[in-house]
C-alpha positions as CSV (number, residue, x, y, z in Angstrom):
1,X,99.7,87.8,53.9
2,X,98.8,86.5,57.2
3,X,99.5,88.8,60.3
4,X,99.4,87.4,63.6
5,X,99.8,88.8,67.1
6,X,103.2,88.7,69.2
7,X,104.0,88.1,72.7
8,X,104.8,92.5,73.1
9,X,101.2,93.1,71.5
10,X,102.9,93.8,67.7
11,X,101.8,92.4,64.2
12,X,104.1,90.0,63.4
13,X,104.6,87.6,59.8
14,X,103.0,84.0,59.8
15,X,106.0,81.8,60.7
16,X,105.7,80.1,57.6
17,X,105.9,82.9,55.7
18,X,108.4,84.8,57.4
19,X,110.6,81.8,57.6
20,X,110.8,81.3,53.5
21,X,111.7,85.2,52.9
22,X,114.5,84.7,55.8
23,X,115.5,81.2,53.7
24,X,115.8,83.2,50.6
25,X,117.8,86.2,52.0
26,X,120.2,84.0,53.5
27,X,121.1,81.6,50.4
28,X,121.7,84.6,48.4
29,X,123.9,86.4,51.3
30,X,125.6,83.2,51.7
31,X,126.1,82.4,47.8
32,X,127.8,86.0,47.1
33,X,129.9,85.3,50.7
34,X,131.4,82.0,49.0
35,X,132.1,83.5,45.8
36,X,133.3,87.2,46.7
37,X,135.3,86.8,50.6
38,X,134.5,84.0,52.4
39,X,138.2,84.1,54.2
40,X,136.5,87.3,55.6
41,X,132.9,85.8,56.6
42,X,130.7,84.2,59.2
43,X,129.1,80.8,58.0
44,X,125.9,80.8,58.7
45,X,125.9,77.5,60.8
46,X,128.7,79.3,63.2
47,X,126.2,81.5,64.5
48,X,125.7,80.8,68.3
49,X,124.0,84.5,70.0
50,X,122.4,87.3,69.4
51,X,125.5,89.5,69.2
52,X,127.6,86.8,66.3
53,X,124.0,87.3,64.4
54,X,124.3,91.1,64.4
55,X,127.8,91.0,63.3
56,X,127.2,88.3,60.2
57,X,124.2,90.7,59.1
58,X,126.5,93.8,59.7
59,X,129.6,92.3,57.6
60,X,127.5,91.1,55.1
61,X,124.9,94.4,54.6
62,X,127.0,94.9,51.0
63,X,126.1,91.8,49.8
64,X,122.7,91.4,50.8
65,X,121.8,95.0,50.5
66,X,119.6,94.3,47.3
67,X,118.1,91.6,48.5
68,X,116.7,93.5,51.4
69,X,115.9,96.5,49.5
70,X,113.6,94.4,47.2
71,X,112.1,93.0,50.5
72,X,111.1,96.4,52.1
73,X,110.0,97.3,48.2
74,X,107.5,94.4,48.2
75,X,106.0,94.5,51.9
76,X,106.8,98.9,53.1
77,X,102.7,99.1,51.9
78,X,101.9,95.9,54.1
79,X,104.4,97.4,57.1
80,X,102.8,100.9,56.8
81,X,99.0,99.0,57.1
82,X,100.1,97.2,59.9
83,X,101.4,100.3,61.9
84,X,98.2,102.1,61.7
85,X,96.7,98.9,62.2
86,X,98.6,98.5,65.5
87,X,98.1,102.7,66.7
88,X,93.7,102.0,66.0
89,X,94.3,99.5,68.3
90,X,96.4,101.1,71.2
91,X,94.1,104.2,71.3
92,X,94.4,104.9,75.5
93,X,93.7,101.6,76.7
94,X,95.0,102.3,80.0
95,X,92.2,102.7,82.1
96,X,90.0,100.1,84.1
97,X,87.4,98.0,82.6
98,X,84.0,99.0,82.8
99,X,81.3,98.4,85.8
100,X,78.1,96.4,85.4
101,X,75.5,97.2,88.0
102,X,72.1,95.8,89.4
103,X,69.9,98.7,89.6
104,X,70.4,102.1,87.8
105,X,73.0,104.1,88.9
106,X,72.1,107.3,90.3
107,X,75.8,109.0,91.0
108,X,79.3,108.4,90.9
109,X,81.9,109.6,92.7
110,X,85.8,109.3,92.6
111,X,87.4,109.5,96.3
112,X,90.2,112.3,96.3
113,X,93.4,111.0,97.6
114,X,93.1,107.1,96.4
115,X,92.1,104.9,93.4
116,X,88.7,104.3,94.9
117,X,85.0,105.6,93.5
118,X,81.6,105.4,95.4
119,X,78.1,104.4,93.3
120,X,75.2,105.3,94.7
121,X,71.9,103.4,93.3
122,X,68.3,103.7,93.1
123,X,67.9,100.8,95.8
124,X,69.7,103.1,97.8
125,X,72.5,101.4,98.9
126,X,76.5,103.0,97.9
127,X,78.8,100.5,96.8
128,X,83.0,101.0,97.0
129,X,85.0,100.1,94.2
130,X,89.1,99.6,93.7
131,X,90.1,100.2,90.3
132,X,93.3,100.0,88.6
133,X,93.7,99.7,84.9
134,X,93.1,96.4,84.6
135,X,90.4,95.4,87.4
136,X,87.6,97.1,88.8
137,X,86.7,95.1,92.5
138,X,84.0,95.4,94.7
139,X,85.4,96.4,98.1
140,X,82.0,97.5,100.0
141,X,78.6,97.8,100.5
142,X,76.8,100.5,102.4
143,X,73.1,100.1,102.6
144,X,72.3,103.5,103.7
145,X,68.8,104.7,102.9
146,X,65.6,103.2,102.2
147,X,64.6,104.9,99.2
148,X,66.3,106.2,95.9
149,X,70.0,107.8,96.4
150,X,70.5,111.2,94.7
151,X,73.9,112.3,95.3
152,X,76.7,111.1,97.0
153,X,80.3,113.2,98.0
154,X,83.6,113.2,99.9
155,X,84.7,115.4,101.9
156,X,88.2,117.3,101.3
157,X,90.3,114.3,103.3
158,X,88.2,111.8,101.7
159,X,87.7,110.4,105.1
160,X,83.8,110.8,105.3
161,X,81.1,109.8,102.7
162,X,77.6,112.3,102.3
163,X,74.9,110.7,100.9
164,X,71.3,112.0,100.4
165,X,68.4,110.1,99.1
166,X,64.3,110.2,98.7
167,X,63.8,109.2,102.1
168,X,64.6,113.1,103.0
169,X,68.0,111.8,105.1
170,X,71.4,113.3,105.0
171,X,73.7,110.7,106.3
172,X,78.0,110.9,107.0
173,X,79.6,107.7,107.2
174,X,82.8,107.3,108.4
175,X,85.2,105.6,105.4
176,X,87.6,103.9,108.0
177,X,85.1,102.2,110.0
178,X,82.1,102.1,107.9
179,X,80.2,103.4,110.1
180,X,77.5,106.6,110.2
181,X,78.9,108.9,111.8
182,X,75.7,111.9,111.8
183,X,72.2,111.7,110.5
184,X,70.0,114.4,109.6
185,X,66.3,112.9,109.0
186,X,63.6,114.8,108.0
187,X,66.7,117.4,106.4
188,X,63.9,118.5,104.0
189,X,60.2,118.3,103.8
190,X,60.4,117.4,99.8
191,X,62.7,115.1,98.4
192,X,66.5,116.1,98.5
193,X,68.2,116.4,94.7
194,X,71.4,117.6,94.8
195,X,74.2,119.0,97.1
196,X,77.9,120.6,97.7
197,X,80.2,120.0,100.1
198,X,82.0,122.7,101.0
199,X,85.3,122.6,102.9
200,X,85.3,120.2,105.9
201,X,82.4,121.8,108.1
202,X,79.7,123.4,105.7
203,X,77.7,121.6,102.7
204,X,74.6,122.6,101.1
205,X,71.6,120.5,99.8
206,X,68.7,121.6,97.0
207,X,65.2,119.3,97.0
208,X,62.6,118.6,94.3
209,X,60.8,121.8,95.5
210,X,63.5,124.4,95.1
211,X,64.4,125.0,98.5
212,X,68.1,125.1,99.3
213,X,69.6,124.7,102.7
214,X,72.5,125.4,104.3
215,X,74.1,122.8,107.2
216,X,77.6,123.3,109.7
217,X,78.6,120.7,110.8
218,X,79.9,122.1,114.1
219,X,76.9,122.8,114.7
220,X,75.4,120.4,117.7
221,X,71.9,120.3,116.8
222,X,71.1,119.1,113.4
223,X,69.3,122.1,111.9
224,X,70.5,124.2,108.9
225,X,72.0,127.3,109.2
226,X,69.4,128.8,107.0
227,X,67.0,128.1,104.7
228,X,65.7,129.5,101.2
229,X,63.3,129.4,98.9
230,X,64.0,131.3,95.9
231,X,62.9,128.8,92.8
232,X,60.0,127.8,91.9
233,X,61.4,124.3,90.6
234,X,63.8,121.6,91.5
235,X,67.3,122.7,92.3
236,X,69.5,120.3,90.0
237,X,72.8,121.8,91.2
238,X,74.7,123.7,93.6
239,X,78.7,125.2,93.2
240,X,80.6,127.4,95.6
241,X,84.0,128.8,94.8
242,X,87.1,128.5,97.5
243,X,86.2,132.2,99.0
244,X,82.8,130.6,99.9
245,X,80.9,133.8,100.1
246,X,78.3,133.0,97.2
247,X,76.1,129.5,96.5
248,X,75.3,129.9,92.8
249,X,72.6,126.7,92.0
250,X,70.8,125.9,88.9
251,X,66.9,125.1,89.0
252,X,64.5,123.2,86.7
253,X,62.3,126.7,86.7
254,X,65.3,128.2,84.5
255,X,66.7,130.5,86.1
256,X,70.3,130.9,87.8
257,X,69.7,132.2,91.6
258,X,72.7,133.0,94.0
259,X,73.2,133.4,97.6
260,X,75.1,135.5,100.3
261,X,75.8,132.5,102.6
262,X,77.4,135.0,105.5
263,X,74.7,137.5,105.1
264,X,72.3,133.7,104.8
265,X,70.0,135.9,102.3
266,X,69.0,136.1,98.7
267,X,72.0,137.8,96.5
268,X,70.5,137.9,92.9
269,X,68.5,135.8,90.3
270,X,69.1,135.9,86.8
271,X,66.8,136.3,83.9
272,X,64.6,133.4,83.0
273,X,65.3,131.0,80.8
274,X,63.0,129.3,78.4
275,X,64.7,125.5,79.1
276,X,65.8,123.7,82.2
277,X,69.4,124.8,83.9
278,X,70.5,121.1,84.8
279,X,74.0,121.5,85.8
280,X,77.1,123.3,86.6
281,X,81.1,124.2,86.5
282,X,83.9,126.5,87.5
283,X,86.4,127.5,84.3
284,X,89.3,130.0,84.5
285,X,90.1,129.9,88.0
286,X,86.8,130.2,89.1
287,X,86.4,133.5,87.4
288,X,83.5,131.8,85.2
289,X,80.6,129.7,85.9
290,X,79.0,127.6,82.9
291,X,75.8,126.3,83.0
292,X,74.0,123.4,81.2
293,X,70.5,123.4,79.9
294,X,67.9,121.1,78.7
295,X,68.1,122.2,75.1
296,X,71.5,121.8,74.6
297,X,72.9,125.2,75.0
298,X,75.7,126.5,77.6
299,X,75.7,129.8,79.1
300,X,78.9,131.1,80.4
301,X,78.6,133.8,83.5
302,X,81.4,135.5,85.3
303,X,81.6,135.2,88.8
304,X,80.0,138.0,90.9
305,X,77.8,138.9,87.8
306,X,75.2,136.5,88.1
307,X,72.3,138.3,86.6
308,X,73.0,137.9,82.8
309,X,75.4,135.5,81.2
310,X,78.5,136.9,79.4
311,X,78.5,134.4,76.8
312,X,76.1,132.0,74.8
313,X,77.3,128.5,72.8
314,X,74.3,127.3,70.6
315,X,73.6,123.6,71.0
316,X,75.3,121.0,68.9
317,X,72.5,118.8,69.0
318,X,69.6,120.0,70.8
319,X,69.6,117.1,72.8
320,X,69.4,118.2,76.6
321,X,72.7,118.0,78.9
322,X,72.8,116.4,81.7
323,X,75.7,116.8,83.7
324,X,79.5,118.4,83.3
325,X,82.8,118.3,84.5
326,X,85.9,120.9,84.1
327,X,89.1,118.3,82.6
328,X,90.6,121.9,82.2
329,X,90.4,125.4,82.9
330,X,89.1,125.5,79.5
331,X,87.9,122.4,78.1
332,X,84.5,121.0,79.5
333,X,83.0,117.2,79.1
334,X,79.2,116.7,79.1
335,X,77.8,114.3,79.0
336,X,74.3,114.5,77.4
337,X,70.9,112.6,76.4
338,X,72.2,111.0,73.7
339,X,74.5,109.4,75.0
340,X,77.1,110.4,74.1
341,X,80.3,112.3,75.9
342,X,81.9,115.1,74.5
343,X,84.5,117.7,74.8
344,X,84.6,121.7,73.9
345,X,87.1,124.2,74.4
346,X,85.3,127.4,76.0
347,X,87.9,130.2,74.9
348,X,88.1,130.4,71.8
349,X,84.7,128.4,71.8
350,X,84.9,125.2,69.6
351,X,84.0,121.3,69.7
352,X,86.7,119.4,70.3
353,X,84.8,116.2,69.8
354,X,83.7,113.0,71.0
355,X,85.0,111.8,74.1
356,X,83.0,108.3,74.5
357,X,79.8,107.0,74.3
358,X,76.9,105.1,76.4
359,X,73.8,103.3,74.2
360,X,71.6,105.3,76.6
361,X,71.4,108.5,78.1
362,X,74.3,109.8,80.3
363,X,73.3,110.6,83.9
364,X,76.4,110.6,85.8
365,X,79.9,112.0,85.6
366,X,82.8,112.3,87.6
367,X,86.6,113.5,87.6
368,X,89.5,111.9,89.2
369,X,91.6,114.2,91.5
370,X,94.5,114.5,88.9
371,X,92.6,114.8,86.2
372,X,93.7,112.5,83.8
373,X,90.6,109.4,84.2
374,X,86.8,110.3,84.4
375,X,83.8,108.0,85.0
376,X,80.7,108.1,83.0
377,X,77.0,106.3,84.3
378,X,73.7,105.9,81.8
379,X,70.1,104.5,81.9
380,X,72.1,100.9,81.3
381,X,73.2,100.2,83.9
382,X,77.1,100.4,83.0
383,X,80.1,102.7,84.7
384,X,82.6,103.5,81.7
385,X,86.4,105.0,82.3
386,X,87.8,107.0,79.9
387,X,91.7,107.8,79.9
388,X,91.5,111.7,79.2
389,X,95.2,112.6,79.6
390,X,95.6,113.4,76.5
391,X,94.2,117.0,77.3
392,X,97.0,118.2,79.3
393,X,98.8,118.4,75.1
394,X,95.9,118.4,72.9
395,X,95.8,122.2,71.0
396,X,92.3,123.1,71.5
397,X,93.1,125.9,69.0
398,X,93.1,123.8,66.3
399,X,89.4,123.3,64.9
400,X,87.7,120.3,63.0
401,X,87.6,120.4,59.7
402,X,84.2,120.5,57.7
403,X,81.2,121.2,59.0
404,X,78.9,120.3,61.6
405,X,78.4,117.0,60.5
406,X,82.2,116.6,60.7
407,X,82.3,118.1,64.2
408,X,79.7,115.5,66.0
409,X,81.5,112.6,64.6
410,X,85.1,113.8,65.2
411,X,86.3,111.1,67.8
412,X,89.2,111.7,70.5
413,X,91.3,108.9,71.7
414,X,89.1,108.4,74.3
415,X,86.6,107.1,72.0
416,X,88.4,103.8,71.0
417,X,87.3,104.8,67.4
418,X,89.8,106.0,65.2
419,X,88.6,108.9,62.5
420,X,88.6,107.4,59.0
421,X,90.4,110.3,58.0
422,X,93.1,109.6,60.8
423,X,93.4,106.3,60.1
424,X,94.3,106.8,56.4
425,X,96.7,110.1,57.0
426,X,98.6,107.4,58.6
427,X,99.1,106.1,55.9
428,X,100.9,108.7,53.4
């Protein structure tokens, strides 16, 4: 049987073929019409629309009712095929296609009130985007610093652009216009690696050499409002919640280390652990933080007990993770060093499975503002979109079955990889 592809995206019968079982149906409908009641008939030939055709077929169902029941007999195995056939290959392909850069990309960011998303590179330059789900144009370039960018965020009006880089430089650029807007040079003495905006006057950066800093923007003079440090290692991420009374970051030197930003002092570091802490997220309202190591395992704390996690989840793979994003109040994505993007419910604590995939390892990873498309940067120089909608009615109660060689290959839509197993439930 040969299948072909219609004009709505279906499976449809090679013409040839399709047109000698509609031959045959018809001479034996029309041969028991002649005989039986043909006073009470269509002819065939009399057939001029859509609506006479339906009428014939209707009239006619007793007559041709065995022909057609040997027909679906014959091909409801071939039908059944092509269905699952045809649901493999609509798996969420509603989302934009993928970005090739130049030079590595070093962050990604989605802007929050359009369908817009910043790169930043290692050249240092930030390039704008458009997407939609079936183009991805380049809109701008900003050629900001002259060394390596490390992060890059919007404000809450998603009218200015932060960006920090090697070259020590905080810089605001003004969306509209394109133009900076404030520089801070010389914001650090080491190189800057990560920072937090927080509401539309305060943000907070982290460099190489564990100091974190604290900047208001209503301030005149570009100094910080204090400055701390408190790690003995790089600071690879900073979170705040909306009360904005604690900065909890995460440091290479393992350890989790919090503090008072009105009281500007240190509030408490946690015990030490024996891996990196690379990244962080809010969960439950912001009533838990969960933190990402280098080994592979997640810590969960709860907010205003930052001295010793609540909760452990033993790595899947040992491979380290690099960064993390909430989809849920319960489900987190990581994306990790083997490049590969996955999913886990946090309460009750189970892998959902595999979101997508990068040949290389993951470095980036960002969240639209309604939740329903995130982004995804490796090594390779590629920016992936994955349609993730599908967790606002996925039951993360339900567990993979097997074991945990079952669990690190379970595939969710995202994936564009239908499960074996999935693909042949379809068809009992």
């Amino acid at each position: 049987m040969n299948l072909n592809k219609g004009h709505s995206g279906n499976f449809v019968l090679d013409n040839e073929e399709n047109n000698n079982l509609d031959s045959d149906a018809s001479n034996d409908s029309i041969q028991t019409l002649s005989e039986d009641s043909s006073s009470s008939s269509y002819d065939i030939d009399d057939i001029d629309n859509e609506d006479d055709e339906e009428l014939f077929h209707s009239n006619n169902a007793h007559t041709s009712g065995s022909t057609e029941s040997i027909l679906l007999s014959a091909s409801e195995e071939e039908d059944e095929v092509v269905k699952a056939i045809i649901r493999s290959k609509d798996i969420n392909t509603n989302h934009p296609p993928p970005i090739k850069t130049e030079d590595h990309v070093v962050d990604i960011c989605f802007h929050p009130n359009s369908n817009m998303m910043a790169v930043a590179d290692i050249a240092g330059d930030v390039y704008l985007f458009k997407y939609n789900n079936t183009e991805t144009d380049l809109i701008s370039t900003l050629e900001l610093h002259l060394k390596a960018c490390r992060d890059i965020e919007f404000n809450d009006s998603g009218t200015t652009l932060f960006s920090t880089a090697k070259d020590l430089c905080v810089m605001l650029t003004d969306l509209e216009t394109e133009k900076l807007i404030r520089l801070y040079e010389n914001a650090h003495e080491k190189p800057i690696y990560t920072m937090t905006v927080i509401g539309e006057h305060m943000f907070a950066t982290g460099d190489d050499d564990g100091v974190v800093k604290m900047w208001d923007l209503r301030q005149r003079e570009n100094k910080p409002i204090f400055s701390l440090k408190k790690m003995e290692d790089y600071v690879s991420a900073i979170v705040t919640n909306k009360e904005g009374k604690y900065l909890v970051c995460a440091s290479g030197d393992g350890c989790l280390t919090t503090f008072n930003i009105p009281g500007k002092k240190l509030h408490v570091q946690s015990e030490e652990y024996q891996e990196e802490l690379t990244c962080l997220g809010l969960f439950k309202y912001e009533t838990k933080i969960l933190v990402g190591t280098g080994k592979g395992k997640m810590y969960v704390y709860n907010w205003g007990e930052f001295g010793l996690h609540s909760d452990e989840f033993p790595n899947l793979t040992k491979k380290a993770i690099n960064c993390m994003i909430p989809i849920t109040e319960n489900v987190v994505i990581t994306g990790g060093e083997d490049g590969i993007l996955r999913a886990t419910s946090l309460f009750p604590h189970h892998h959902l499975g595999i979101v997508g995939e990068h040949s290389l390892s993951i470095e980036a990873l960002d969240v639209n503002s309604d939740g329903t498309l995130i982004a995804s940067s490796s090594h390779d120089y590629d920016i992936k979109f994955w349609n993730v909608q599908y967790f606002e009615t996925l039951d993360v109660s339900k567990r993979v079955k097997g074991g945990k060689q079952r669990q690190l290959k379970h595939n969710l839509p995202s994936s564009k990889i239908d499960n074996a197993s999935t693909f042949f439930l379809d068809l009992q």
